[in-house]
N, C-alpha and C positions, 0 to 999 in steps of 0.2 A: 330505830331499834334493831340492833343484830339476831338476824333469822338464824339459828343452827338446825339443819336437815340431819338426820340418821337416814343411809338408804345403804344395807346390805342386799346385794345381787349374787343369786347362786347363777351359773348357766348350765342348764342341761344336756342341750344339744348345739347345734351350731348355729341354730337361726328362732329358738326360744329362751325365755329368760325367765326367772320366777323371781318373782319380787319378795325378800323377806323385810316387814319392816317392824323396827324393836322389839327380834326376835321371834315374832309370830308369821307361822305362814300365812300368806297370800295365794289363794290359785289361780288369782287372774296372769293370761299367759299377755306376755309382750315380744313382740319384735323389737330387730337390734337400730329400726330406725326410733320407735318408739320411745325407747331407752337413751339413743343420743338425742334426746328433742328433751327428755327428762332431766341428761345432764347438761345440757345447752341451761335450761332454764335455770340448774340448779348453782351452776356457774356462774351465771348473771346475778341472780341473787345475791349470791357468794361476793363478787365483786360490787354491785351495786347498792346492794341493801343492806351494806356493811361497811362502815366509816373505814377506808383506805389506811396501811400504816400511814404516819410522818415521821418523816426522817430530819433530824434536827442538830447542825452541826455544834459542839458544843464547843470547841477551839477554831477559829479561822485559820486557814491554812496558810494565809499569804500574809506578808508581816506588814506596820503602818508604810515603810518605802512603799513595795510589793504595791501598796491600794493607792498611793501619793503616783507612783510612775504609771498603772496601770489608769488613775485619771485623767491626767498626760494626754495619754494617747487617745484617750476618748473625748479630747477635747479637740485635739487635731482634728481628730475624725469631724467633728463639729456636732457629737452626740454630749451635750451639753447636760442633761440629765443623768447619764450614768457616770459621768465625770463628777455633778456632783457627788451621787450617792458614796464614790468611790472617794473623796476626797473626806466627806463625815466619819467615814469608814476610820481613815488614815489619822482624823482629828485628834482620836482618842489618846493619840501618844503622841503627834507630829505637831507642835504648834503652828509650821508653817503651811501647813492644809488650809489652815484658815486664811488666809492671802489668797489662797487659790479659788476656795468658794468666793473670797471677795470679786476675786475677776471674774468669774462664771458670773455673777451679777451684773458684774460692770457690763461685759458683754450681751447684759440679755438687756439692757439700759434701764435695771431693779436699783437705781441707786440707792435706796435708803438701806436697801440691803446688803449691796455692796458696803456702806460706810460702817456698817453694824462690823462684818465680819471681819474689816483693816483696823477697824478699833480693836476687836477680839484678838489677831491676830498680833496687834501692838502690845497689846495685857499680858499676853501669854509668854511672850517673847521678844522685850523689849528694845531687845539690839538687833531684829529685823529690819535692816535699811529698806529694803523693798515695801514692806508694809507703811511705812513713811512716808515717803515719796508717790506710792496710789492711791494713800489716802489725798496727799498736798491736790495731786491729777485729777481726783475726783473733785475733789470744793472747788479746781481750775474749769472742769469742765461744767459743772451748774453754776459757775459765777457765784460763789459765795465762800463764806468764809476765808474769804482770799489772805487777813493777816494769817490767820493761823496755817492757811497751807505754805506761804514761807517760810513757818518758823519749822514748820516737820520737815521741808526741803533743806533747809540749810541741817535742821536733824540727821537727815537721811544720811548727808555730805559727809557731817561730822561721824558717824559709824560706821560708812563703809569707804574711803575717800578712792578709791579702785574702780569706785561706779560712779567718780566724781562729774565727769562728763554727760552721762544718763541725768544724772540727780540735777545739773547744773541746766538743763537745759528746761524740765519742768520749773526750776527756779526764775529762770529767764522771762518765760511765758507767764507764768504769775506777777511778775514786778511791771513789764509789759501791760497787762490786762491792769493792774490795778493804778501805772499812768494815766492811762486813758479813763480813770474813775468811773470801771463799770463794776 
C-alpha cells in the first residue's frame, strides 16, 4: 500500500529545525543530522513502499528485419535464447523467422520442435526453398520419413533451382540412406 508523508520544515537558525506537521506546530527542536536520518527514512519509504513507475513500450522501435538480423547475430554469438526471443519477435510479420527458430532447435537437437516450426515456416510461406530442404535434413538426420523428405528435396530443387547444388546434395544423402534400407 502507498504511504504518503506531509512533513513541512521551517529552519530557524542554522543548526535548529521546527517541525510543522499538518499545519500545526511542533516544539520539539531537531538537529540537521536528525532531520537527514528523517528524510533518509522518508525517501526509502518513498522508493520502497511505493510500487516503482513501469515503463511500457507501446511501439517497438526496431522493425521485424531489425529483430530477424539482430537474432543473427545472437546466434553467431552462440546466445541461442535471445536469438530465439528475437526471431518470435520478427515472426509477427517475417514468415521466414520461422526457419530460423527451426534451426535454433535443430541446433539445440529439439527436433520435434525444430519439425513444428519448418512445417510453420512451409504454411506461412510456401515457396521457401530453405524451409523444404531442413525439413527433408531433418527426417535425413532421425532416419525417418525418408520418402517424404525426397519429395520436399526434390521440392526445394524445384523453387529455387540457384540453390540446386545445396538442395541436391541433401537429396543425394537421403536416396543413399534409403539404399541401404535404413
Amino acid at each position: 500500500m502507498p504511504v504518503s508523508v506531509t512533513l513541512n520544515v521551517k529552519v530557524k537558525e542554522p543548526n535548529d529545525v521546527t517541525l510543522r506537521r499538518n499545519g500545526l506546530r511542533n516544539p520539539n527542536r531537531l538537529t540537521r543530522s536528525t532531520l537527514y536520518t528523517l528524510y533518509s527514512i522518508f525517501l526509502a519509504l518513498g522508493f520502497f513502499g511505493c510500487a516503482l513507475p513501469r515503463i511500457i513500450v507501446l511501439d517497438d522501435p526496431l522493425s521485424p528485419e531489425e529483430h530477424l538480423n539482430l537474432g543473427v547475430t545472437y546466434e553467431k554469438k552462440g546466445e541461442l535464447e535471445n536469438a530465439l526471443k528475437e526471431y518470435k519477435k520478427a515472426s509477427n510479420k517475417l514468415p521466414a523467422a520461422y526457419l530460423y527458430m527451426g534451426n535454433i532447435y535443430f541446433q539445440k537437437e529439439e527436433f520435434d520442435e525444430a519439425e513444428s516450426f519448418y512445417k510453420k515456416a512451409i504454411s506461412k510461406d510456401p515457396q521457401n526453398s530453405d524451409a523444404y530442404n531442413n525439413l527433408a535434413w531433418l527426417y535425413f538426420i532421425k532416419r525417418e520419413n525418408l520418402d517424404e523428405a525426397e519429395r520436399l528435396s526434390f521440392k526445394a530443387i524445384e523453387l529455387n533451382p540457384a540453390k540446386k547444388n545445396i538442395y541436391q546434395d541433401t537429396l543425394e544423402k537421403i536416396k543413399t540412406l534409403k539404399l541401404r534400407g535404413l
